[in-house]
N, C-alpha and C positions, 0 to 999 in steps of 0.2 A: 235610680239605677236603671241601666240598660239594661234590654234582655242580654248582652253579653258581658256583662261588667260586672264587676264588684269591689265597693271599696272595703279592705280590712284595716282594722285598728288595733297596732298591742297596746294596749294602754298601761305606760308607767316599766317598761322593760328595767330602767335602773333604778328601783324600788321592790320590784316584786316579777322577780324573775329566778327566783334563788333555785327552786328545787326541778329544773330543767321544763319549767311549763313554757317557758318560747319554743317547744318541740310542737306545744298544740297550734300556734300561730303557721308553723312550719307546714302540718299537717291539710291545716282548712284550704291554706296557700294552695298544694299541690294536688289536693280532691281537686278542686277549683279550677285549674288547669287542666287538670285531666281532662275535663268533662269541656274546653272549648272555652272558657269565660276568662277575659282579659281582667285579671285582678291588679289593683292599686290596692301596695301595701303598704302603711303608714306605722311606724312607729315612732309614738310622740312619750319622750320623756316629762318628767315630771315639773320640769320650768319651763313647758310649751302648754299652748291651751287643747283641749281639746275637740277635736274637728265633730261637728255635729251632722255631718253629712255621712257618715260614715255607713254600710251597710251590717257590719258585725263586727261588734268591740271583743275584745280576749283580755282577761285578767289575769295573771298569775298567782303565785304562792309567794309567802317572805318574811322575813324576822317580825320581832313583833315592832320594835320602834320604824322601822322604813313602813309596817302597815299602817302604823298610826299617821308618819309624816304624810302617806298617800294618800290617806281618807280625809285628811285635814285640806289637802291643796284639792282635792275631787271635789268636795262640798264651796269649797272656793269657786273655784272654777265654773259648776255647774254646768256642762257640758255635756257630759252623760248622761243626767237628768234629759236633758233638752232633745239627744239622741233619741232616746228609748220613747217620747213621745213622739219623735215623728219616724215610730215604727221600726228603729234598730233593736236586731238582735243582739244582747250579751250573755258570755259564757265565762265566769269565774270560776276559779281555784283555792280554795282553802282562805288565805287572809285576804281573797280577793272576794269569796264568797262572804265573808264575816262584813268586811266591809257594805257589798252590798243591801245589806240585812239594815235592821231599824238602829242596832246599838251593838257594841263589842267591848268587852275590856280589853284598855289598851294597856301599854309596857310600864307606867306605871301603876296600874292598877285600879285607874279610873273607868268609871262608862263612859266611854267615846261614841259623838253621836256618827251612825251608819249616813247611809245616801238614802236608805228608805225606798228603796227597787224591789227587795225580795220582805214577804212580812216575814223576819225572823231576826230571834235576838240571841245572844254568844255570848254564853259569861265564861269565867273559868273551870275549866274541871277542878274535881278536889282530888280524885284517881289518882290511877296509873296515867300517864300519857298511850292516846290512840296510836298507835304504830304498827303496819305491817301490811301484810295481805289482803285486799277485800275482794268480795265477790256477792255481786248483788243483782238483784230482780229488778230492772230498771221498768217506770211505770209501763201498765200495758198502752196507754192511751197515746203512746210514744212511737210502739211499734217500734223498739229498737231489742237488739238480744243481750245478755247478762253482762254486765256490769265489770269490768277487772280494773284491780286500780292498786295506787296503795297509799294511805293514810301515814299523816306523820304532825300532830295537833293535841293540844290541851284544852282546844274551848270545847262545850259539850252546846250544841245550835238547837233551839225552841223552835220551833215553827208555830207562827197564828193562823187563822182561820183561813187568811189568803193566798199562801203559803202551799201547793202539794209538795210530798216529800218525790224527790227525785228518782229515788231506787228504795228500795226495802233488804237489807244486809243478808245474804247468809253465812258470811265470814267477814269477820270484822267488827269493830265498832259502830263508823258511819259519822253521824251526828252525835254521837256519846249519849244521848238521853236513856237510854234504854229500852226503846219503843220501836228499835230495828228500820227506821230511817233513816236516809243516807241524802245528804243534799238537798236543795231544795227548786220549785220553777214555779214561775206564771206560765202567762202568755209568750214573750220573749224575752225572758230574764231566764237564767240558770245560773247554780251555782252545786259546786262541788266539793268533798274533801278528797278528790282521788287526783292524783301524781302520777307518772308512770312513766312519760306524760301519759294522760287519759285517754287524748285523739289520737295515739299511735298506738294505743292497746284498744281502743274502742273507735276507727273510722266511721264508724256508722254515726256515732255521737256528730261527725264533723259533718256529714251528709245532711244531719236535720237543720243544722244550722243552717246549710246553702240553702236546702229545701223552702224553709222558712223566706230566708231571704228574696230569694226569689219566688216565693207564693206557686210554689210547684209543688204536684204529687208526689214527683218520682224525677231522679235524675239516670242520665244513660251509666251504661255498669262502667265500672274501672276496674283495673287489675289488685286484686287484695290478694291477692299470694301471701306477699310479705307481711301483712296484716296479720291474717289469718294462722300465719307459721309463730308468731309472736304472741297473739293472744294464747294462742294452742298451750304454750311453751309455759306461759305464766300460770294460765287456768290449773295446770297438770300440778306446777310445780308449787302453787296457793292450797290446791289438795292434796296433796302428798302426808300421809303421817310423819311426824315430828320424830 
């Protein structure tokens, strides 16, 4: 990558785009812009390969049979894998995060193997289904501020040892374990169960991405007004008594 470029990738938009997470592809799009940098953006469907040059892949949220068809052509494919070692960022969503994980139960009820990106494993809940408001502590070592989102998932996500959790819940389920973790990340791997989309309730989440990508401290400011007016809007209305 140039210092003014960047390539983005949705990966799989007609599989795992259901719960409006092409709002986060939208979002990285226009920080990115903002800030001066000529972005190439690629969205490769699910019978195209995946571009290995890519500088930040985006996974969405999706039923359970299109996650299963997904993770089956990804591990085909091998693309992603191939990406992330040669230093691409990824940022998944709920069946995109399960996916990336070591193992998932897929829609008939088997252990489907993961891509083995993030160490964590996704069985079924036996519960209530996670649904609704969250509101979390996103790690400190992140430097980012509180977490808005909103949950809508059956599988309850283990994390192993290589594994940190992403946020720590104070509303909400998260990862369903009970341990008040919410998602999970390495180094350049992320994944999530928060909708919203995330990047338009959480910009800052799309800033560390660029950051990353371009191995910079700090990017020049942009206008978050409307950011800001939104997060405000949801945080109020996730704390509100019932």
């Amino acid at each position: 990558m140039s210092d003014n470029s960047l390539r983005l990738v949705w990966v799989y938009p007609d599989l795992l785009s259901t719960y409006g997470d092409q709002g986060n592809v939208l979002v990285v799009e226009r920080r990115a812009r903002q800030r001066g940098l000529d972005v190439q953006r690629v969205d490769v469907r699910s019978d195209q390969p995946i571009p290995t040059s890519g500088d930040i892949y985006l996974i969405g949220g999706g039923e359970d049979r299109p996650q299963r068809l997904a993770a089956e052509r990804l591990l085909r494919d091998g693309g992603l894998e191939r990406a992330v070692s040669n230093g691409a960022i990824v940022f998944s969503v709920c069946a995109g995060y399960q996916i990336l994980g070591n193992e998932f139960v897929n829609d008939m009820g088997e252990r489907q193997q993961g891509l083995g990106l993030l160490d964590v494993v996704t069985v079924r809940g036996e519960g209530e289904r996670c649904v609704g408001d969250v509101l979390a502590d996103i790690d400190p070592q992140l430097g980012l501020p509180q977490l808005t989102g909103f949950e809508n998932h059956q599988g309850v996500t283990h994390l192993g040892p290589t594994a940190k959790p992403f946020a720590r819940v104070r509303l909400g389920r998260g990862n369903g374990t009970g341990d008040g973790t919410e998602g999970a990340y390495n180094d350049t791997v992320f994944g999530t169960y928060m909708h919203g989309p995330v990047m338009a309730r959480n910009p800052q989440i799309a800033d560390l991405l660029l950051k990353l990508a371009l191995d910079v401290n700090a990017l020049p400011p942009a206008d978050d007004r409307w950011y800001e007016a939104l997060r405000a809007e949801r945080i109020a209305a996730a704390t509100q008594p019932a």
